[in-house]
N, C-alpha and C positions, 0 to 999 in steps of 0.2 A: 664375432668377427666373421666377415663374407671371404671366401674365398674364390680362385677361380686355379684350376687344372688344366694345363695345355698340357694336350697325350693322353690316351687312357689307353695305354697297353699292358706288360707288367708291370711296370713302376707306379703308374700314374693308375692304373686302377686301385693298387693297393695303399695309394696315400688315400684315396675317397674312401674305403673299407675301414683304413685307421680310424679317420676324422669322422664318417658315422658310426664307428663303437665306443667312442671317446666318451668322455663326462665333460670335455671341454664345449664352452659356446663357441666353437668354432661349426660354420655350414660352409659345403659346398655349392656356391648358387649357378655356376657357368662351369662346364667343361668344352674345352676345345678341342675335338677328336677327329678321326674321318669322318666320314659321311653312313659306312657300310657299320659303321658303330652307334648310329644314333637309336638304334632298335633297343639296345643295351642302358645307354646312356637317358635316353627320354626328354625330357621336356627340358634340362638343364644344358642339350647341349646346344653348341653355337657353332657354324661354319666361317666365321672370321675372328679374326684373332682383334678388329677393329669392335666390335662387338662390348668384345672383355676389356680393353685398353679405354674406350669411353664409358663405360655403366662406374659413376660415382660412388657406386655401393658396395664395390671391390676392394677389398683393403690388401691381399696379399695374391700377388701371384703365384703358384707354384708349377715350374715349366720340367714337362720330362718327357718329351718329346727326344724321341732316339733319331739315327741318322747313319744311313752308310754313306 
């Protein structure tokens, strides 16, 4: 199962930590984060959220994207 990550702060980094110590087939193929994040994130991440919403290969979203 592909998944994709909108946010990688604390929540949304520590679901991609889960899901790569997991024994499940589940990957993270797309995270959607800032921009000042992608040093961290690397080749998985995406600057539009249009991106993750059309790639076919996404089967679950996981959004944790905070907000004042």
């Amino acid at each position: 199962m592909n998944i994709a990550v909108f946010g990688y702060g604390t929540v949304g980094s520590g679901v991609v930590d889960l899901v790569k110590n997991s024994k499940c087939d589940i990957h993270v193929t797309k995270i959607y984060g800032r921009e000042n994040k992608r040093n961290i994130i690397g080749d998985r991440f995406v600057g539009s959220v249009d991106e993750v919403m059309n790639d076919d290969s996404i089967d679950v979203v996981v959004e944790t994207l905070g907000g004042k």
